[in-house]
C-alpha positions as CSV (number, residue, x, y, z in Angstrom):
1,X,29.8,-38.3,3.4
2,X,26.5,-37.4,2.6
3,X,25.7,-35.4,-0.6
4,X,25.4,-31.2,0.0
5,X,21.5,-30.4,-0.4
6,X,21.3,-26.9,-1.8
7,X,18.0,-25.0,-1.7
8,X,18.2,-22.6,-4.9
9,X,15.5,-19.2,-4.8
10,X,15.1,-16.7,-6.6
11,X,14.3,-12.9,-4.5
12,X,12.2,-10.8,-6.3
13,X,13.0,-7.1,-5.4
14,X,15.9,-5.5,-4.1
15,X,14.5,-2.6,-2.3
16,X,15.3,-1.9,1.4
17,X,13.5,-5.2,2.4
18,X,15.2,-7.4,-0.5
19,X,18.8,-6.3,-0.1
20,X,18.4,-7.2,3.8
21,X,17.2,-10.9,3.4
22,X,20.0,-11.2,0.8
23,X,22.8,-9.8,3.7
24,X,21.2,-11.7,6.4
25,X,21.2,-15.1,4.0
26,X,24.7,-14.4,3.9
27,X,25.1,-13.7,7.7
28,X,23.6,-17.4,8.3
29,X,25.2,-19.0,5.5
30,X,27.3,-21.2,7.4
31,X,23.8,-21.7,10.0
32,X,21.3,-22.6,6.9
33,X,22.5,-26.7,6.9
34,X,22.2,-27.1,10.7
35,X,18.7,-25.1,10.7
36,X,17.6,-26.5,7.8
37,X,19.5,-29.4,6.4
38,X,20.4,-27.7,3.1
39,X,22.3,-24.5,2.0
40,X,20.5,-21.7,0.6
41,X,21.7,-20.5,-2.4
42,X,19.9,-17.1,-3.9
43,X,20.3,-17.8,-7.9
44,X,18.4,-14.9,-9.5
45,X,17.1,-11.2,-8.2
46,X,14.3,-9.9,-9.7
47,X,15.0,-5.9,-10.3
48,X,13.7,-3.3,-12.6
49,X,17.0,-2.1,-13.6
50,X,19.6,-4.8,-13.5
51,X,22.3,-1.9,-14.4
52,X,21.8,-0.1,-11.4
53,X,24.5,-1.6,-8.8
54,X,23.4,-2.7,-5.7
55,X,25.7,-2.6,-2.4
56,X,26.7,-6.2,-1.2
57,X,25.0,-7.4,-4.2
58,X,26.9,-9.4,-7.3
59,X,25.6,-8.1,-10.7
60,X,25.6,-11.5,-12.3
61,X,22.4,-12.2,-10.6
62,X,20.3,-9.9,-11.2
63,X,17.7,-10.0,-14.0
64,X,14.7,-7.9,-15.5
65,X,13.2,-10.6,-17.1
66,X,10.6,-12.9,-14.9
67,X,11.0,-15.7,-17.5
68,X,14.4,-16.2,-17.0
69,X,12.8,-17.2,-13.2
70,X,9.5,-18.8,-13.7
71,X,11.3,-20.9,-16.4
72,X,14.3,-22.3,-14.0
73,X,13.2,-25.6,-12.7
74,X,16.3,-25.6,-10.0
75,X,14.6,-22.5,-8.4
76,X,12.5,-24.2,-6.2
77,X,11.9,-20.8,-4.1
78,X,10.2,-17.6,-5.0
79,X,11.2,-14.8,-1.9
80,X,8.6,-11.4,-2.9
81,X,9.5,-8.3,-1.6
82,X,9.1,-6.0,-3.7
83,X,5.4,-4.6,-2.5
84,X,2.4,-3.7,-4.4
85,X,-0.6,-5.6,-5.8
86,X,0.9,-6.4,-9.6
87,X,2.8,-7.7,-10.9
88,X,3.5,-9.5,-7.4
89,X,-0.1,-10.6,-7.8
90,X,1.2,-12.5,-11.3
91,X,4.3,-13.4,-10.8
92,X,3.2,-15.3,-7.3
93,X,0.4,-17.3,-9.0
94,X,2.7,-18.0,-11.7
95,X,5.2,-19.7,-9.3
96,X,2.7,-21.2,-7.2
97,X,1.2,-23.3,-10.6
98,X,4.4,-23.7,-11.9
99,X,5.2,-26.0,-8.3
100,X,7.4,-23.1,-6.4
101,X,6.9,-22.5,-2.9
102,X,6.3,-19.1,-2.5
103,X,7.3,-16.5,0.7
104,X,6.0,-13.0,0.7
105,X,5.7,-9.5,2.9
106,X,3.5,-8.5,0.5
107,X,0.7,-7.0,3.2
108,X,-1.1,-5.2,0.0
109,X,-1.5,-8.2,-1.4
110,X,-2.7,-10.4,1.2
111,X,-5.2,-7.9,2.2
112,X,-7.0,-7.9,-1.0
113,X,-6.2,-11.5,-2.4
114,X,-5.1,-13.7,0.2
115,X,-7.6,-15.9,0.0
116,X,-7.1,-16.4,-4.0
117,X,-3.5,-17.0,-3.3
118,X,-4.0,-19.2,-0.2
119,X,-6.3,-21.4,-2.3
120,X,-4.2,-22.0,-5.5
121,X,-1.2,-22.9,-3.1
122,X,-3.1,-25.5,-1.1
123,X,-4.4,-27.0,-4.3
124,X,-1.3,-27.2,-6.2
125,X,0.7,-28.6,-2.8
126,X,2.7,-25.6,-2.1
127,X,3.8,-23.5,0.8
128,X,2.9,-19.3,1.1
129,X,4.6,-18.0,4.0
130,X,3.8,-14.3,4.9
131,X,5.1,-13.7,8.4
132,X,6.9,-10.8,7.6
133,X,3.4,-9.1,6.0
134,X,2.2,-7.9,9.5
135,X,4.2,-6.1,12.3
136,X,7.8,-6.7,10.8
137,X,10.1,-8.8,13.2
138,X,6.8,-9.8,15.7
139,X,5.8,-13.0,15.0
140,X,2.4,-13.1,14.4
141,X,0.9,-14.8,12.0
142,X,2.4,-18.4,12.9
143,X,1.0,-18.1,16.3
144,X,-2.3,-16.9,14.7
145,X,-2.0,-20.2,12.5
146,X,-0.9,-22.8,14.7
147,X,0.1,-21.7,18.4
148,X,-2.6,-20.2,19.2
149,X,-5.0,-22.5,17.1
150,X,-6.1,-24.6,20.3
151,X,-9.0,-22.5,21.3
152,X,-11.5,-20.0,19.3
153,X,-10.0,-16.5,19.1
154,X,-12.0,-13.4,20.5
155,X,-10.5,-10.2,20.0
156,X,-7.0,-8.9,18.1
157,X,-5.9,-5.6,19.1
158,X,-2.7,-4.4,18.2
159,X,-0.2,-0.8,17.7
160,X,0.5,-2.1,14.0
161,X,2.5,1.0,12.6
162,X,5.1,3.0,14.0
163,X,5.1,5.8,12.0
164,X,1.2,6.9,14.2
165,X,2.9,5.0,17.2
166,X,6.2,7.5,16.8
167,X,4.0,10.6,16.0
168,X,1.3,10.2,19.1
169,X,4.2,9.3,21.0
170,X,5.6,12.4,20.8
171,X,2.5,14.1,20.9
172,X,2.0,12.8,24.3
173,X,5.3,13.0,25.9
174,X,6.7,16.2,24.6
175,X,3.5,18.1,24.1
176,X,4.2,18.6,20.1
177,X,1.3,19.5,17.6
178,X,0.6,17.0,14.7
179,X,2.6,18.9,12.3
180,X,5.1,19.3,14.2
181,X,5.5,15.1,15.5
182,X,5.2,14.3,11.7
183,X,8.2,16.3,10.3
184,X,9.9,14.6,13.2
185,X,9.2,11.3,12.4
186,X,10.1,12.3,8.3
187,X,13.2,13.8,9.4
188,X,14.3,10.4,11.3
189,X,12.9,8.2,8.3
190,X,10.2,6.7,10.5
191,X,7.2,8.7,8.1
192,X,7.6,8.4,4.1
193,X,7.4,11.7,2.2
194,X,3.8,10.9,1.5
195,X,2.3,9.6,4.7
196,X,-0.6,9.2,4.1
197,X,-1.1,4.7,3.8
198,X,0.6,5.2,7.1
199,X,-1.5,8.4,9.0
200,X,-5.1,7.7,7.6
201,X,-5.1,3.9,8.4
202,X,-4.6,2.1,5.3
203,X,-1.3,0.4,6.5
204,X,-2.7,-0.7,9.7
205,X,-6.1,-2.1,8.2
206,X,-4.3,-3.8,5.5
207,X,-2.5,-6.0,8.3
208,X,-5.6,-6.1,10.9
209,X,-7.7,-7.4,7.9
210,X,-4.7,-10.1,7.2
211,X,-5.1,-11.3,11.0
212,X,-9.0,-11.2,11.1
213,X,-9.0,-13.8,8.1
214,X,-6.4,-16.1,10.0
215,X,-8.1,-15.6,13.3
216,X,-11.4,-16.1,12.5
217,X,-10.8,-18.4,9.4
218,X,-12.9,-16.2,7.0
219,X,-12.3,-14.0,3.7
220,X,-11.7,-10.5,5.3
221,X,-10.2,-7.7,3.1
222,X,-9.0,-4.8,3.5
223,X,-12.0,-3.0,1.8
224,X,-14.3,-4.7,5.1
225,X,-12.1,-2.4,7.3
226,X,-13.6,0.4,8.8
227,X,-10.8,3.3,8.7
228,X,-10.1,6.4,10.4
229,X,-6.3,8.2,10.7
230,X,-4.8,10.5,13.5
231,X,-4.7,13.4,11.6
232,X,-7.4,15.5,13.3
233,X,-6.0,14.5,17.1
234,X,-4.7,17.4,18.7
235,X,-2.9,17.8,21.8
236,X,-5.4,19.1,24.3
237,X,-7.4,15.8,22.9
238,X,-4.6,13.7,24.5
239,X,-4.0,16.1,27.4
240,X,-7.9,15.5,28.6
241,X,-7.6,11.9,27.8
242,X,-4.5,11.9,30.3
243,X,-7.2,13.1,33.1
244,X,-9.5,10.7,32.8
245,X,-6.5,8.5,32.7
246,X,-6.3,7.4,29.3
247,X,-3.6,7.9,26.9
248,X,-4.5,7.8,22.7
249,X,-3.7,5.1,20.4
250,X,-4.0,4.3,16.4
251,X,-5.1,0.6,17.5
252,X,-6.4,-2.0,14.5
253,X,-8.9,-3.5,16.2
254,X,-10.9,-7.0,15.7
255,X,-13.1,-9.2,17.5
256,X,-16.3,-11.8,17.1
257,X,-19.1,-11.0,18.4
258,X,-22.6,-12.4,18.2
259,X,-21.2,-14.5,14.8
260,X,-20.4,-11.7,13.1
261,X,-16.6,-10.4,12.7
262,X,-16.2,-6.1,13.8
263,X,-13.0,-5.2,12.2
264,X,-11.7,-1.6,12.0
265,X,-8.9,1.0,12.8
266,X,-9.3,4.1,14.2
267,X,-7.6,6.7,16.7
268,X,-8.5,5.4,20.6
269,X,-8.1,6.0,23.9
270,X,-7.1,2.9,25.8
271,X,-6.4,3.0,29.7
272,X,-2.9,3.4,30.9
273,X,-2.9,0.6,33.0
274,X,-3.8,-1.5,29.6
275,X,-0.2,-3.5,28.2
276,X,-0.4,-1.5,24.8
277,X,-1.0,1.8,26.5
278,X,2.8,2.1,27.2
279,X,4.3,0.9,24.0
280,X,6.3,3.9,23.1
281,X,8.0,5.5,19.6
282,X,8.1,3.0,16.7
283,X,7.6,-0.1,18.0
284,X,4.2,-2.4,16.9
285,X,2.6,-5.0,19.9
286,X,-0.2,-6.9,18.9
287,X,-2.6,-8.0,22.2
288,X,-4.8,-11.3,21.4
289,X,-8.1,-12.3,23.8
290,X,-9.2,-16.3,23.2
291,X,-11.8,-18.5,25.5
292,X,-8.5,-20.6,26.1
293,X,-5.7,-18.4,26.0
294,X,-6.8,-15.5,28.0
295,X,-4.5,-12.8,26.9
296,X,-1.1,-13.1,25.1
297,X,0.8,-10.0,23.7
298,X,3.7,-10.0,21.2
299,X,5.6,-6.4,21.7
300,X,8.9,-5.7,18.9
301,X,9.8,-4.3,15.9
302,X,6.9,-3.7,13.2
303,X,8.9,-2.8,10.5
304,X,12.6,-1.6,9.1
305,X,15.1,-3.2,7.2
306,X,16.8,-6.1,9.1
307,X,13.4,-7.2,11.5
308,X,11.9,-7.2,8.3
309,X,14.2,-9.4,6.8
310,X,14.4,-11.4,9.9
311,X,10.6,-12.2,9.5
312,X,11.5,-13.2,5.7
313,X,14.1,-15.2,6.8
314,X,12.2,-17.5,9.5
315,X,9.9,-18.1,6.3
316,X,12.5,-19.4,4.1
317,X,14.1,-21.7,6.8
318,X,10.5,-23.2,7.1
319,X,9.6,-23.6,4.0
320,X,13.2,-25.4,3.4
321,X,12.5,-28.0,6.1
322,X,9.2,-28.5,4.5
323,X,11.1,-28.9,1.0
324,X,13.5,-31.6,2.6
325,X,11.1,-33.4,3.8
326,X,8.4,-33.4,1.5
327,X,5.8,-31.5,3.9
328,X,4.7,-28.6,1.5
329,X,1.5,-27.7,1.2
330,X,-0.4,-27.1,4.4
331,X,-0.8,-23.1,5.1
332,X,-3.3,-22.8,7.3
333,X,-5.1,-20.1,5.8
334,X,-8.1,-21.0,4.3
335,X,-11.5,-19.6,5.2
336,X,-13.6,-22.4,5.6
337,X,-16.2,-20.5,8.2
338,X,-16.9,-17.0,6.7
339,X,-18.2,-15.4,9.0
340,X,-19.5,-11.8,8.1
341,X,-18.7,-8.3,8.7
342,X,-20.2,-6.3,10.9
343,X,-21.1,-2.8,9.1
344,X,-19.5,-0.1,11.6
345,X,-22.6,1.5,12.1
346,X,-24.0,-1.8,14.6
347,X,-20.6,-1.6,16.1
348,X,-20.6,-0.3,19.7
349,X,-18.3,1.8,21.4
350,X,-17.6,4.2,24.2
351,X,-16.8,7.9,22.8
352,X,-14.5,10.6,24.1
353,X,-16.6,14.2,22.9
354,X,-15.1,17.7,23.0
355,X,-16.9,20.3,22.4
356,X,-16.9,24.6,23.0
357,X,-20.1,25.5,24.2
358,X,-21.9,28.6,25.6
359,X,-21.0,29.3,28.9
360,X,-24.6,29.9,30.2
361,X,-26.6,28.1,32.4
362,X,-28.5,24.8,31.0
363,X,-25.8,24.4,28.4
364,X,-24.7,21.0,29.9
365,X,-28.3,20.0,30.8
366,X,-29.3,20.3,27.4
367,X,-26.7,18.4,25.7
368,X,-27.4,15.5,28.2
369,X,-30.6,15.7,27.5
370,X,-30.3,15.2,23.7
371,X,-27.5,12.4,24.2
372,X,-29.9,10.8,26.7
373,X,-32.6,11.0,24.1
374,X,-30.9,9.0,21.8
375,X,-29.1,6.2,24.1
376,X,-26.1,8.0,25.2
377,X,-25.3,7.8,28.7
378,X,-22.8,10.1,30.2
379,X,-20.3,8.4,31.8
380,X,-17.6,11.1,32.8
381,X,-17.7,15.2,32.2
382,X,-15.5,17.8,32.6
383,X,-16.5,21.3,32.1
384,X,-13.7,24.2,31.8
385,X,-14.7,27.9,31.7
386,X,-12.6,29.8,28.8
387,X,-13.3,33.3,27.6
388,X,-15.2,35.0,25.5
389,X,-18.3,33.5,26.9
390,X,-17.0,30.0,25.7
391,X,-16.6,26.9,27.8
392,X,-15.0,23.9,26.7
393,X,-17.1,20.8,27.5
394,X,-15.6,17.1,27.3
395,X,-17.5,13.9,28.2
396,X,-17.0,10.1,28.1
397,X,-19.9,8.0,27.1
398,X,-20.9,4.7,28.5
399,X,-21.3,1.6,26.0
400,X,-23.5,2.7,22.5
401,X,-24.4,1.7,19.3
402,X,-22.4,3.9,16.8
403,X,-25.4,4.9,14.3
404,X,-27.5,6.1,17.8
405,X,-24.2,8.1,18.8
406,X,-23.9,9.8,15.3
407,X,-27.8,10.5,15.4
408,X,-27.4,11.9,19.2
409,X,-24.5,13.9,17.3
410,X,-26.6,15.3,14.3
411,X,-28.9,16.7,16.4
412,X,-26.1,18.4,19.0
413,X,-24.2,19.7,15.5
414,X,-27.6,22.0,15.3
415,X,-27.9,23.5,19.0
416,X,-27.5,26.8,19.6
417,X,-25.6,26.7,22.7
418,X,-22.7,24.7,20.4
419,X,-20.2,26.5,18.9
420,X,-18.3,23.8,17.8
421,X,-17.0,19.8,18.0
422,X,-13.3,19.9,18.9
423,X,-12.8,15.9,18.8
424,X,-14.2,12.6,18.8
425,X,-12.3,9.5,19.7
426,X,-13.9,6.2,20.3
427,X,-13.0,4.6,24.2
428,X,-11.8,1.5,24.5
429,X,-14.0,-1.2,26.7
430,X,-17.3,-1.6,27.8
């Protein structure tokens, strides 16, 4: 009979995300030798207060003291969950020179030292795994690594929160204000009490900045993303974009163009007939564009405590066949092209422009004139007579460089026939 091969790991955090991957290890306990060859056997978690008890959770393992980890040569396996940039930062280099392979969801992180990390785990022959940093359950990253490796990569796109994805949702279908959608998606647990990572961006451009480095093999952080949150879309912003036949999307959004690397999240207005225009509610889908590929979409859960864990999970079974057999150490990761970013002012896009204007004649006539002036095209219009000598003016622009449309928009800002600029959302497409 052969001898029992146990994989022993220590998790560190035991938040929402932690206690999951400990309940599902136990789900698959009985699964973990015929997926892997060994059992997995969680020896130490990692808490702030070990005296706080913990549903499902036996106290004996828990520990405040990293030492009594980094110091245990039979853990061969650091899990991190338990978010932020330090000490995870520490603690994950410290295991990575001390020989332990290393998994993570640590999106904050990665964003800002991935390539650090990446780089001291190759060198020192050991495995970072990070699925579960970008869109939860969806797999992502490993296609981005290996599946999709075959060809050069073009374009990422992807719905990568669903706290914006829940709010604009609801916006859309039911007609709700901002304020309104957002206390919504608090009261059903989908928005934290401070939403802001979530509604200005910073969320989604930590994980779009994550998938630029691995798709384009260069060093992209999260402080090369371009952001820009939902919090000034209004309803009649996604009621016009339904008549042009649009509907509005937070959308991370990354391509290479011209050997340079655009990379930027932002409120946009894709067409309905588009794949991501009708993922609904709190659900993440990530669309990729490559010379070989064409287009591939991955739709599912981007986040919560069990697809989450799920992500985690796949990690640690891959990392424990690469233990097994002695295959540690390859992570496709590293940035060996470095390619630069692209400042967002030589970015182009098409723009979705509302503004109140007199209602008098030449009002249009001169605003086209001063678009046209500066390279701005009108592509659509639609012009809507209010009250109070006030019309509401809304035009889609064709294809433009975004410091000529913000120097069109400086000189419109100063018209006397404006009264004001209700929204401006960036179109996608040429």
């Amino acid at each position: 009979m052969n001898e029992k091969i146990v994989v022993k790991a220590a998790l560190l955090g035991a938040g929402t995300v932690g206690s999951g991957v400990y309940a599902l290890a136990g789900l698959l306990e009985d699964e973990m030798v015929h997926k892997t060859g060994a059992s997995l056997e969680i020896k130490k978690i990692l808490v702030r207060d070990k005296k706080k008890k913990r549903d499902g959770i036996p106290c004996e393992i828990l520990t405040d003291d990293w030492k009594e980890i980094i110091e245990d040569e039979e853990i061969r396996l650091v899990i991190e969950v338990m978010g932020g940039v330090e000490p995870a930062r520490t603690y994950i280099l410290e295991a990575l020179k001390a020989g332990k392979q290393v998994v993570t969801a640590n999106k904050d992180l990665l964003a800002e030292h991935g390539q650090e990390i990446l780089t001291l785990a190759e060198n020192n022959g050991c495995d970072l795994q990070f699925e579960a940093a970008v869109a939860g359950a969806i797999p992502i990253i490993r296609p981005l690594k290996q599946s999709l490796a075959g060809g050069r990569l073009t374009e990422i796109m992807g719905i990568v929160n669903g706290t914006t994805n829940y709010i604009l949702t609801k916006m859309s279908e039911e007609g709700m204000g901002y304020q309104e959608a957002l206390a919504e998606a608090t009261r059903l647990g989908y928005a934290e009490a401070d939403p802001t990572a979530d509604v200005e961006g910073y969320d989604a451009g930590r994980k779009i900045a994550i998938m630029a480095s691995l798709a384009f093999n260069s060093n992209v952080t999260f402080s090369d993303v371009y952001t820009e949150g939902i919090t000034k879309i209004t309803s009649e912003d996604i009621r016009y974009a339904r008549e042009f036949g649009y509907v509005v999307k937070l959308l991370g959004v990354t391509r290479l163009a011209d050997g340079k690397i655009e990379v930027k999240v932002h409120p946009m207005l894709i067409a309905d007939s588009h794949p991501l225009a009708t993922v609904r509610d709190s659900f993440n889908a990530v669309f990729v564009h490559g010379e070989a590929c064409d287009d591939a979409m991955f739709m599912g859960r981007g986040a919560g405590k069990m697809p989450t864990a799920s992500a985690v999970m796949g990690d640690i079974i891959i990392v424990m066949r690469n233990i097994l057999h002695d295959n540690c150490g390859w992570n496709g990761g590293i940035a060996y092209k470095n390619f630069p970013v692209k400042p967002i002012e030589e970015t182009r896009s098409r723009y979705f422009l509302r503004m109140q204007v007199m209602d008098k004649a030449g009002a249009l006539a001169n605003i086209a004139g001063v678009l046209g002036n500066n390279d701005v095209s009108i592509a659509q219009v639609v012009q809507n007579r209010g009250k109070d000598g006030i019309a509401e003016l809304v035009v889609i622009t064709d294809s433009v460089l975004e410091r000529h449309f913000n120097d069109a928009l400086m000189i419109v800002r100063g018209m006397s026939v404006l009264k004001e600029i209700s929204g401006i959302i960036r179109v996608y497409g040429e």
